[in-house]
C-alpha positions in Angstrom: -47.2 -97.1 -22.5 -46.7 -97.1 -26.4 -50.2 -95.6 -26.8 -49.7 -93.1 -24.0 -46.9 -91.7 -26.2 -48.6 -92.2 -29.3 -51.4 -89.9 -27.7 -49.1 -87.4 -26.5 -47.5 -87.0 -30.2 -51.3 -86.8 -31.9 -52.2 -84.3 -29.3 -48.9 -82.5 -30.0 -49.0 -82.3 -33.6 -53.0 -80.6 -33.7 -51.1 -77.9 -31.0 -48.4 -77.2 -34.0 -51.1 -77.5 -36.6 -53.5 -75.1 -34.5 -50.1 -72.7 -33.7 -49.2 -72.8 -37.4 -52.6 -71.5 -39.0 -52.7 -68.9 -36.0 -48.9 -67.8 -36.9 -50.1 -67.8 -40.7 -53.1 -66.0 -40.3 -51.1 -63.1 -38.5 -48.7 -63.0 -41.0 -51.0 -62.8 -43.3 -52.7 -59.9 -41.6 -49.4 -58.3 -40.8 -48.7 -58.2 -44.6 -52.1 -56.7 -45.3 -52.1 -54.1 -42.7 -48.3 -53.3 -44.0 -49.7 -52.9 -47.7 -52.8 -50.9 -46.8 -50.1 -48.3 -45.0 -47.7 -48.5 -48.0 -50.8 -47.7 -50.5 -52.0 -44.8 -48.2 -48.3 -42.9 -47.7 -47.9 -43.6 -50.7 -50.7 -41.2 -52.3 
């Protein structure tokens, strides 16, 4: 039972890990898209 859970938290923490670079890279993206618009009104 105690590795059954210990398994279920490993296998939860690569989903956050996996969700987090996924979240990151979109805000990253976000951000860029955001500046490209800024530059281009901006001229």
């Amino acid at each position: 039972m105690h590795d059954e859970s210990r398994e279920q938290a490993s296998r939860t923490e690569k989903f956050f890990g996996h969700g987090l670079k996924q979240i990151e890279h979109g805000f990253k993206s976000a951000f860029h898209v955001i500046h490209v618009s800024s530059v281009n009104f901006g001229s």
